[in-house]
Jmol script that loads the backbone (N, CA, C; Angstrom):
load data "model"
ATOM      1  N   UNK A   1       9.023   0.102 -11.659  1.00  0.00           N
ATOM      2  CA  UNK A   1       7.806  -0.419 -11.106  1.00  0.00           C
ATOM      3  C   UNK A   1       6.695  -0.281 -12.137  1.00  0.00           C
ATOM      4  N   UNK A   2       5.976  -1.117 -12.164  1.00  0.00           N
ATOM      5  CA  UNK A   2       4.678  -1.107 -13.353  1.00  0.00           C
ATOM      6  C   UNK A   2       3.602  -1.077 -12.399  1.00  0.00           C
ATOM      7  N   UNK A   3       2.534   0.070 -12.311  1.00  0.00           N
ATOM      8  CA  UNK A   3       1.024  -0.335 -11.720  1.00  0.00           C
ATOM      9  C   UNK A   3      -0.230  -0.033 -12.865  1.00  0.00           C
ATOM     10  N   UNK A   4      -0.993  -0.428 -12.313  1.00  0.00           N
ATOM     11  CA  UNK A   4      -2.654  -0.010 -12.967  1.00  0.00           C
ATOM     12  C   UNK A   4      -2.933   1.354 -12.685  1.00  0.00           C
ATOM     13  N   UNK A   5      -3.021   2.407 -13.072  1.00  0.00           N
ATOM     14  CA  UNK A   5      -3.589   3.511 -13.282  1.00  0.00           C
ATOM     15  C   UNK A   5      -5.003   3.641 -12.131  1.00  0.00           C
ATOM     16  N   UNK A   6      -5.679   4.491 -11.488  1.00  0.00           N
ATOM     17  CA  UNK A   6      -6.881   3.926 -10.602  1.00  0.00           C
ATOM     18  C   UNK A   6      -7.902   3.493 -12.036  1.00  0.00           C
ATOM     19  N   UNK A   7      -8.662   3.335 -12.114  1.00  0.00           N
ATOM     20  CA  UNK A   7     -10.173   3.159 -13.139  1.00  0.00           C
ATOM     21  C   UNK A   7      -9.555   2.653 -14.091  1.00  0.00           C
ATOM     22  N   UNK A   8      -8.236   2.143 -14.179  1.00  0.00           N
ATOM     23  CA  UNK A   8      -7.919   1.908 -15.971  1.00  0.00           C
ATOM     24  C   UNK A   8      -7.058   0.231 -15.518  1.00  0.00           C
ATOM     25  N   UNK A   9      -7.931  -0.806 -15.754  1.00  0.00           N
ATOM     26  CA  UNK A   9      -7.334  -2.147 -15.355  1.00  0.00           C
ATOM     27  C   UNK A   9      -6.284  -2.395 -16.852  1.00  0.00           C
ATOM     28  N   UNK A  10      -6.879  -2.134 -17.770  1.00  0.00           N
ATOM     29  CA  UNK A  10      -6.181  -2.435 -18.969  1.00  0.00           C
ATOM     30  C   UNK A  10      -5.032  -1.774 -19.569  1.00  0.00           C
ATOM     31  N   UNK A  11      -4.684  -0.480 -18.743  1.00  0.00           N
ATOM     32  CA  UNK A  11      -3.727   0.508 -19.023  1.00  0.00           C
ATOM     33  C   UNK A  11      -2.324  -0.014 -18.040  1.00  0.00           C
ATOM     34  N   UNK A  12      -1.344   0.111 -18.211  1.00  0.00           N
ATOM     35  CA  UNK A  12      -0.101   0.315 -17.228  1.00  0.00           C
ATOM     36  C   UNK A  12       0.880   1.512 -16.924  1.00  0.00           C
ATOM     37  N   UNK A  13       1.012   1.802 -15.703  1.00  0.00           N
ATOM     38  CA  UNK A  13       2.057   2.927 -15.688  1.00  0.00           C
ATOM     39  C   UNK A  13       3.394   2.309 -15.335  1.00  0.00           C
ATOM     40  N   UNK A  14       4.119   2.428 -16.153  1.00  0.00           N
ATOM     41  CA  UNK A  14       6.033   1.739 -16.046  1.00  0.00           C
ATOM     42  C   UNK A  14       6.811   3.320 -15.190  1.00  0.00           C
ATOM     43  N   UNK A  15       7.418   3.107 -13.736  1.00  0.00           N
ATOM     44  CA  UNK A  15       7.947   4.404 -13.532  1.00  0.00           C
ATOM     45  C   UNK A  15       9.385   3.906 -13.204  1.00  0.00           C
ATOM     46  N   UNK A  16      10.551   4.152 -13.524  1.00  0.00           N
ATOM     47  CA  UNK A  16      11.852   4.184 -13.192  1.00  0.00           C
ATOM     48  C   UNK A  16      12.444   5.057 -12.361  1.00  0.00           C
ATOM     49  N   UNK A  17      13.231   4.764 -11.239  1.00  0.00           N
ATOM     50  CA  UNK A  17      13.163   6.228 -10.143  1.00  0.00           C
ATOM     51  C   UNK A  17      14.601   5.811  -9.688  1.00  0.00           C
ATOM     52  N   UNK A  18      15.516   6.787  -9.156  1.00  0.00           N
ATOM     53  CA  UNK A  18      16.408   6.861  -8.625  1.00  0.00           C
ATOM     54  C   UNK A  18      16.036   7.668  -7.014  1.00  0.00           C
ATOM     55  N   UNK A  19      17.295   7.322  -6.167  1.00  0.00           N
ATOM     56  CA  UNK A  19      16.761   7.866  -5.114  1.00  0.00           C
ATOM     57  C   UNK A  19      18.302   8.569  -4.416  1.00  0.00           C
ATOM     58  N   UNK A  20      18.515   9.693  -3.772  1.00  0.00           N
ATOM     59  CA  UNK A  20      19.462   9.919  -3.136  1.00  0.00           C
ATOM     60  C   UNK A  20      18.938  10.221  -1.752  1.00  0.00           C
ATOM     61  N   UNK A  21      19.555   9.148  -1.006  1.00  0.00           N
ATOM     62  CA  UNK A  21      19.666   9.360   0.399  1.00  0.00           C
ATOM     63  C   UNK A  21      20.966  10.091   1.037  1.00  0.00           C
ATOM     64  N   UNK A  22      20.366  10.625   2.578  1.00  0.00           N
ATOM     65  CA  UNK A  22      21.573  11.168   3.273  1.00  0.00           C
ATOM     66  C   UNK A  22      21.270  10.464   4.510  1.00  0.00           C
ATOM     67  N   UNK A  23      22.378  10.316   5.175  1.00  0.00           N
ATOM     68  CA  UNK A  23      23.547   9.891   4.913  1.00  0.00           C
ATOM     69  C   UNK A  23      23.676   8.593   4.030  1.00  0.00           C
ATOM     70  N   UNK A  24      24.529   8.899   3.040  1.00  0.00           N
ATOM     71  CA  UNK A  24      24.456   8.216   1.909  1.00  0.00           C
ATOM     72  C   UNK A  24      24.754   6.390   1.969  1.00  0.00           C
ATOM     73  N   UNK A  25      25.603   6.273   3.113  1.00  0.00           N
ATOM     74  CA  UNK A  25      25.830   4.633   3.062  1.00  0.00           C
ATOM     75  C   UNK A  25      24.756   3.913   4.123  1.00  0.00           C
ATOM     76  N   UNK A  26      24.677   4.571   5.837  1.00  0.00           N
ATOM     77  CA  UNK A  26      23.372   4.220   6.127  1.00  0.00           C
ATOM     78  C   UNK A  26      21.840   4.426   5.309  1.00  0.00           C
ATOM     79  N   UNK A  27      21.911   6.129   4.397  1.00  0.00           N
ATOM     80  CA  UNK A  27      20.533   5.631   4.047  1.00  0.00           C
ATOM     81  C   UNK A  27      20.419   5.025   2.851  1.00  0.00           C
ATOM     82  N   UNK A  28      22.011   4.570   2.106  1.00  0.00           N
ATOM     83  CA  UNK A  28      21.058   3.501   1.000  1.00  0.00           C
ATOM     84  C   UNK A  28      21.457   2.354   1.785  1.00  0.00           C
ATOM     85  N   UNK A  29      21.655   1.404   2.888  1.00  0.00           N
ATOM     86  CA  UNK A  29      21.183   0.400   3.999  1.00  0.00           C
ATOM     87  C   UNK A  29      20.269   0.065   4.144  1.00  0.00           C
ATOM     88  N   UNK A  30      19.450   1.645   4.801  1.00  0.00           N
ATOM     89  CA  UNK A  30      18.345   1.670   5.288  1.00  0.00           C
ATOM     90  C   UNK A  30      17.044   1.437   3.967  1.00  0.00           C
ATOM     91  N   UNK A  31      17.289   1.867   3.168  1.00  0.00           N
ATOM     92  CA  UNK A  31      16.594   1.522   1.760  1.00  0.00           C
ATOM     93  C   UNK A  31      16.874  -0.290   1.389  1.00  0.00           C
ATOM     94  N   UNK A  32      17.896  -0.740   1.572  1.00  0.00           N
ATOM     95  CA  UNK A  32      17.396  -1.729   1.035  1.00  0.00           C
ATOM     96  C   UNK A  32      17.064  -2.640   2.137  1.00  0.00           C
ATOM     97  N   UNK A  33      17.173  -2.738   3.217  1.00  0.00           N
ATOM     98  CA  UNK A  33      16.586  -3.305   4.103  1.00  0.00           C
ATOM     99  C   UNK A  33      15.383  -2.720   4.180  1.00  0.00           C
ATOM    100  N   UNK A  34      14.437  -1.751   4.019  1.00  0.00           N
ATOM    101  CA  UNK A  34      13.287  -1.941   4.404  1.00  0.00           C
ATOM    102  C   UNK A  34      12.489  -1.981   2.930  1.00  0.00           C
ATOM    103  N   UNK A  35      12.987  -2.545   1.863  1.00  0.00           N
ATOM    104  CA  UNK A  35      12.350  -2.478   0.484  1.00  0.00           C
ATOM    105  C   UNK A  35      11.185  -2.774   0.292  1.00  0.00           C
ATOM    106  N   UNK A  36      10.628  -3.496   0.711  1.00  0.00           N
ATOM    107  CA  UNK A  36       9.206  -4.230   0.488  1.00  0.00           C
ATOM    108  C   UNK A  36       8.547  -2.909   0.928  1.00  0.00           C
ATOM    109  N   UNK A  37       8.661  -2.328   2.089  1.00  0.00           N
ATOM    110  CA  UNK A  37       8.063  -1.038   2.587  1.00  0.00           C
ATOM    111  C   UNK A  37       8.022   0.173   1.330  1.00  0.00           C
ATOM    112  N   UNK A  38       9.572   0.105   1.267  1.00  0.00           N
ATOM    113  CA  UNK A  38       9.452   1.329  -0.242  1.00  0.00           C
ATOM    114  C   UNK A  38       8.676   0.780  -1.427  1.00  0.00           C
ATOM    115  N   UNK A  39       8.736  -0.344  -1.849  1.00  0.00           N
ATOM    116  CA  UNK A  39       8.004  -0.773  -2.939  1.00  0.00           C
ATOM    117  C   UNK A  39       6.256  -0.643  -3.033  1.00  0.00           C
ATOM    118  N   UNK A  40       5.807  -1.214  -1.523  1.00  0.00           N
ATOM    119  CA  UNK A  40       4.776  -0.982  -0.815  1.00  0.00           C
ATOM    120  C   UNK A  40       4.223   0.613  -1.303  1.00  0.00           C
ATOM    121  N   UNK A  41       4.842   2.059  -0.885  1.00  0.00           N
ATOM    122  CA  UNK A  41       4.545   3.071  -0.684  1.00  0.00           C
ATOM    123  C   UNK A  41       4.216   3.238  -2.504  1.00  0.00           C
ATOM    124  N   UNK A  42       5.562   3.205  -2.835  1.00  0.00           N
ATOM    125  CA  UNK A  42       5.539   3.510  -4.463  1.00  0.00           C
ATOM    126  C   UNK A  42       4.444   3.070  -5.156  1.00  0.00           C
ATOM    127  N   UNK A  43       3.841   1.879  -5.191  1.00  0.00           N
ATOM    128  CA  UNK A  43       2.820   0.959  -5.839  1.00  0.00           C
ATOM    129  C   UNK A  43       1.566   1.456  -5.751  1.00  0.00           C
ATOM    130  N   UNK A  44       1.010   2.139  -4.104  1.00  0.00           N
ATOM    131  CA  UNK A  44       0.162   2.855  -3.669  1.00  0.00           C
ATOM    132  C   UNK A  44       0.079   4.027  -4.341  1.00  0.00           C
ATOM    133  N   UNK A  45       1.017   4.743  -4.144  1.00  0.00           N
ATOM    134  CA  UNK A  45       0.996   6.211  -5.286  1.00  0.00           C
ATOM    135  C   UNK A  45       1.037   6.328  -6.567  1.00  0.00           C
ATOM    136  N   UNK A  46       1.496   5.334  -7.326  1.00  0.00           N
ATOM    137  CA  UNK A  46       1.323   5.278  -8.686  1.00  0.00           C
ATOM    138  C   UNK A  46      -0.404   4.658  -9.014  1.00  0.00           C
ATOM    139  N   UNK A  47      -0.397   3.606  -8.160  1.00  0.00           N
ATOM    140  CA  UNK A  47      -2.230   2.821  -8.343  1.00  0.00           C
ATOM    141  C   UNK A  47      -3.124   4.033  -8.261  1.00  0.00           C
ATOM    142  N   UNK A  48      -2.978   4.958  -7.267  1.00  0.00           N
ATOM    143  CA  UNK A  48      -3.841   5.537  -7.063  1.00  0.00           C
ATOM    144  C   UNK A  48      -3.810   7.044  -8.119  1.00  0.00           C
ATOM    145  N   UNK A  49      -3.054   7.198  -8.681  1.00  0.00           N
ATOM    146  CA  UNK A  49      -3.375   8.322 -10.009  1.00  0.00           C
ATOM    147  C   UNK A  49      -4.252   8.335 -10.666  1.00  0.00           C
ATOM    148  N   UNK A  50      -5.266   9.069 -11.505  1.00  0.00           N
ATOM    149  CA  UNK A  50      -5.953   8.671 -12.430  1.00  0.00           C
ATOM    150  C   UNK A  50      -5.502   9.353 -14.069  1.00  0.00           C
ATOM    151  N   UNK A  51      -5.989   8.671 -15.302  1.00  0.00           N
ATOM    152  CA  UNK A  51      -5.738   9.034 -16.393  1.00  0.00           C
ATOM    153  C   UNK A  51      -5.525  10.728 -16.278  1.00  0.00           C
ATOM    154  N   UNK A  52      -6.298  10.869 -15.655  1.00  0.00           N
ATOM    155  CA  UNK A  52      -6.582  12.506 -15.910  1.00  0.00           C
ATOM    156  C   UNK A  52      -5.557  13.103 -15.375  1.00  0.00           C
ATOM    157  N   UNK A  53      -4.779  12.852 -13.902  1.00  0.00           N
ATOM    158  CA  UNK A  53      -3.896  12.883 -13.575  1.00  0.00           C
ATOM    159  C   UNK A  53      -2.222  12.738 -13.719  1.00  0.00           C
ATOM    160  N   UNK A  54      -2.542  11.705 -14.741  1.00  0.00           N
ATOM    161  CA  UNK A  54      -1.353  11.083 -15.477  1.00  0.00           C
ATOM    162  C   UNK A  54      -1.044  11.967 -16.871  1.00  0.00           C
ATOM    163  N   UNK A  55      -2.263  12.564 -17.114  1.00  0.00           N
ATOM    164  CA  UNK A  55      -2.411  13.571 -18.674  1.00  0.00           C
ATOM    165  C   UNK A  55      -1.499  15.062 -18.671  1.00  0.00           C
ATOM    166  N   UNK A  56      -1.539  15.281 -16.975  1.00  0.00           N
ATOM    167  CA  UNK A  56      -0.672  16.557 -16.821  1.00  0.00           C
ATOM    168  C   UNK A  56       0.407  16.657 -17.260  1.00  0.00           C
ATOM    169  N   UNK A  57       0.617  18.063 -17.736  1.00  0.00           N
ATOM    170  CA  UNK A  57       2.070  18.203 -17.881  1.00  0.00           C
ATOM    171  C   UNK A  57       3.000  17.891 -16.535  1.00  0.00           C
ATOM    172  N   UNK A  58       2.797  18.683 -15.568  1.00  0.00           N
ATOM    173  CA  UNK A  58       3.612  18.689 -14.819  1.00  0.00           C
ATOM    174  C   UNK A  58       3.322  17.524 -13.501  1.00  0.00           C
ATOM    175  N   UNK A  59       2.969  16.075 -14.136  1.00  0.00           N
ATOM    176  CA  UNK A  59       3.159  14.645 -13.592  1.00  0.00           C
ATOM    177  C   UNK A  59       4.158  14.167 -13.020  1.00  0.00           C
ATOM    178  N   UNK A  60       5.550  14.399 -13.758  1.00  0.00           N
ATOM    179  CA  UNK A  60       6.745  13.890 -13.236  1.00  0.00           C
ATOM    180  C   UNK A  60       7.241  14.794 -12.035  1.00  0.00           C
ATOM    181  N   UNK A  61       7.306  15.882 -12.137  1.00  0.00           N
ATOM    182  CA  UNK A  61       7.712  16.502 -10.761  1.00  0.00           C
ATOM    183  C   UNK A  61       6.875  16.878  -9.779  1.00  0.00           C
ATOM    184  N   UNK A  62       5.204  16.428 -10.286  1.00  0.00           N
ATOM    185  CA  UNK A  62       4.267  16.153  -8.549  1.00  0.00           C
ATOM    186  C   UNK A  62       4.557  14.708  -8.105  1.00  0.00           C
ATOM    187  N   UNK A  63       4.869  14.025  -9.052  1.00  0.00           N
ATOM    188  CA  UNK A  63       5.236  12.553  -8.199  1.00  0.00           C
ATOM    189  C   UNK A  63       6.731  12.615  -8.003  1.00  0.00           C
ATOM    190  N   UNK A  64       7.566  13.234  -8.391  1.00  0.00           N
ATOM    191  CA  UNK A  64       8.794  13.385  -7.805  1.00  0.00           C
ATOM    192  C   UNK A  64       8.666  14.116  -6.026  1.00  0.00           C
ATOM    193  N   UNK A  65       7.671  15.041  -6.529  1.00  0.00           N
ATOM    194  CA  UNK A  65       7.616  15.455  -4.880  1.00  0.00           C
ATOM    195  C   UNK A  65       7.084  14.692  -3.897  1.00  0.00           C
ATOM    196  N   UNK A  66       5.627  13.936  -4.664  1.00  0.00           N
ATOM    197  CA  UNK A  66       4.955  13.233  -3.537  1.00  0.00           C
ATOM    198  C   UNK A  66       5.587  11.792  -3.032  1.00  0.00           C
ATOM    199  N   UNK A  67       6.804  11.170  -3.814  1.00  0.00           N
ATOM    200  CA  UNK A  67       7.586   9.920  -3.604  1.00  0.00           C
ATOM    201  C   UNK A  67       8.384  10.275  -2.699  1.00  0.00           C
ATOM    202  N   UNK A  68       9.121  12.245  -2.566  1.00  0.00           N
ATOM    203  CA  UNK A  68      10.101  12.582  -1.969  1.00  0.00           C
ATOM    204  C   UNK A  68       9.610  12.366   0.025  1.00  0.00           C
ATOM    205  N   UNK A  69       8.026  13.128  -0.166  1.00  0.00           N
ATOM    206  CA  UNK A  69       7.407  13.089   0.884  1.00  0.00           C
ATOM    207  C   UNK A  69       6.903  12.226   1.693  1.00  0.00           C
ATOM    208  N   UNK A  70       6.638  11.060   0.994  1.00  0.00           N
ATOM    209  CA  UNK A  70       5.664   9.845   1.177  1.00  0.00           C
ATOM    210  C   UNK A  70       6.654   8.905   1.901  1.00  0.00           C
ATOM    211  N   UNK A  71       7.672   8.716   1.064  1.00  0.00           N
ATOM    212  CA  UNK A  71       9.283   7.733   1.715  1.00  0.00           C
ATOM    213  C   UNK A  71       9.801   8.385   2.602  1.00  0.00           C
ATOM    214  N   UNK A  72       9.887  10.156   2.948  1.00  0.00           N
ATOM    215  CA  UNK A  72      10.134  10.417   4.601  1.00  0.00           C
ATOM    216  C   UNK A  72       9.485   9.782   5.440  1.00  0.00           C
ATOM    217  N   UNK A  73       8.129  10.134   4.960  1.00  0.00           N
ATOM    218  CA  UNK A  73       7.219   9.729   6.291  1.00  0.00           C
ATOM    219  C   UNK A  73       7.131   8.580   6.822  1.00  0.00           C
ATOM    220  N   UNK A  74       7.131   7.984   5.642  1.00  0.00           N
ATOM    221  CA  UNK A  74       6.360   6.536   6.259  1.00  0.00           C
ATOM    222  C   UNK A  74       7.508   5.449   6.005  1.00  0.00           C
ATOM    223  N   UNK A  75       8.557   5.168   5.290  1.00  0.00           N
ATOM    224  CA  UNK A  75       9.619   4.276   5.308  1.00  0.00           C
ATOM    225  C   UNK A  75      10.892   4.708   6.159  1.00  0.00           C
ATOM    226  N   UNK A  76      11.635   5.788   5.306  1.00  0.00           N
ATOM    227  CA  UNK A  76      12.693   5.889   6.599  1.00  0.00           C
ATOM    228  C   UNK A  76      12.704   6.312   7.755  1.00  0.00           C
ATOM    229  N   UNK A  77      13.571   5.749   8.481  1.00  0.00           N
ATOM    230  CA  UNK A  77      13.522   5.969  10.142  1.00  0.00           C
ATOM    231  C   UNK A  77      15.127   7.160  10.367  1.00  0.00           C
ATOM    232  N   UNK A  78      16.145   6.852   9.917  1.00  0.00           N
ATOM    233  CA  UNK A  78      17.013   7.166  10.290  1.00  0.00           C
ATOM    234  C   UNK A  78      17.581   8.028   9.410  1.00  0.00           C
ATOM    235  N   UNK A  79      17.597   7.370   7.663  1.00  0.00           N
ATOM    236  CA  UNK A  79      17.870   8.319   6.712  1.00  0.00           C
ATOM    237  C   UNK A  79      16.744   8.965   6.771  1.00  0.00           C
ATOM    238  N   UNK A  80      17.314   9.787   5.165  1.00  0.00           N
ATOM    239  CA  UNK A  80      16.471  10.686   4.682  1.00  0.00           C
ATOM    240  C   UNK A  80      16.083  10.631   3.096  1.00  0.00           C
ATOM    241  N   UNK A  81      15.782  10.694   2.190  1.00  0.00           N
ATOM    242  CA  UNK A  81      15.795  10.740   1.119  1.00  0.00           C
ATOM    243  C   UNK A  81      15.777  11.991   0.028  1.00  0.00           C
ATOM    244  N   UNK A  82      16.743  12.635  -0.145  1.00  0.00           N
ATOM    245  CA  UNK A  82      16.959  13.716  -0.084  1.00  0.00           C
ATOM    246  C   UNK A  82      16.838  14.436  -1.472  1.00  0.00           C
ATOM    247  N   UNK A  83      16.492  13.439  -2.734  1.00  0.00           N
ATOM    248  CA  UNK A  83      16.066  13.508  -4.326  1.00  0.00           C
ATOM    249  C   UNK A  83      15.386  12.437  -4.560  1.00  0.00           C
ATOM    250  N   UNK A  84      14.389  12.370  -5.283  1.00  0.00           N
ATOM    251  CA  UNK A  84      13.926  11.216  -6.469  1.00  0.00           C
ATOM    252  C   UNK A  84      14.061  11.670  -7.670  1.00  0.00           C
ATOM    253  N   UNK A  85      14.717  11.028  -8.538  1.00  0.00           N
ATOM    254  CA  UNK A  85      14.970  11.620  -9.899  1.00  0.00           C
ATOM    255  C   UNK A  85      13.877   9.938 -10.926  1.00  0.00           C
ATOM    256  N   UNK A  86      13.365  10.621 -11.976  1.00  0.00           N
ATOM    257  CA  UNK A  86      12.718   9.581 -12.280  1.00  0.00           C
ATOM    258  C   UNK A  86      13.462   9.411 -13.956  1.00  0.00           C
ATOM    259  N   UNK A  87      13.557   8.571 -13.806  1.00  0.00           N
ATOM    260  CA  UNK A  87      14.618   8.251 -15.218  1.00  0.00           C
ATOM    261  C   UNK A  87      13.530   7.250 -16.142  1.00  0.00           C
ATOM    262  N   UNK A  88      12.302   7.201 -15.704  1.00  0.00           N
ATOM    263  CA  UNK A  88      11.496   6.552 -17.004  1.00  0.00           C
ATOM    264  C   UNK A  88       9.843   6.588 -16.519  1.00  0.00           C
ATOM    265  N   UNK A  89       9.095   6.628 -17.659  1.00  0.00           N
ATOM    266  CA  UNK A  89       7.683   7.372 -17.629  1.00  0.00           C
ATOM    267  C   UNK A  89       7.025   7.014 -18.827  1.00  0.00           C
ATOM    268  N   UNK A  90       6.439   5.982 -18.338  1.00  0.00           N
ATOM    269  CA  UNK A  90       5.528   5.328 -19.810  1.00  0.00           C
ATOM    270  C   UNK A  90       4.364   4.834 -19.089  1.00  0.00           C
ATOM    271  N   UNK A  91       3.456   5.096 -19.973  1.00  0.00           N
ATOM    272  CA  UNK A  91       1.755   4.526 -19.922  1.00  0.00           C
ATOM    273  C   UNK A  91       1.633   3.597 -20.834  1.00  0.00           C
ATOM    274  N   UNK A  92       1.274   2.538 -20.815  1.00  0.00           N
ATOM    275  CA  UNK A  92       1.108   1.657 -21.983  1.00  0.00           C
ATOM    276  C   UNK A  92       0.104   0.895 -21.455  1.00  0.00           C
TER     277      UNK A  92
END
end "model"
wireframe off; spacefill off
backbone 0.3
color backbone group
């Protein structure tokens, strides 16, 4: 997924993410049937970071947590999402 950084129109954040759901065949189902929703959530949490935010060291595993938390709540119904592993992390 690529978003705008908050305050930075000219900057991009590129994030690559894996996801493990349980139960593993309903909840990757349930993931791709409600995608627009997950894409939805993700886009929101990356837009809304700021540089300063993005500067931390420890960036990748507060948004590993807050993607883990954010996709319970508000996308799946039935699964769960039980890891986000992020396999790419560029600002450009």
């Amino acid at each position: 997924m690529r978003a705008n950084p908050a305050g930075a129109l000219d900057r991009h954040l590129v994030v690559e993410a894996n996801f493990r759901v349980c139960p593993p065949t309903d909840g990757l189902a349930e993931l791709r049937r409600r995608h627009l929703e997950l894409k939805h959530e993700v886009l929101a949490l990356l837009s809304s970071r700021t540089e300063a935010q993005l500067a931390d060291p420890l960036r990748v595993e507060k948004l590993q947590n807050e993607l883990l938390e954010r996709l319970n709540a508000r996308v799946m119904r039935r699964g769960r999402v039980t890891q986000v592993i992020i396999t790419g992390f560029e600002i450009q």
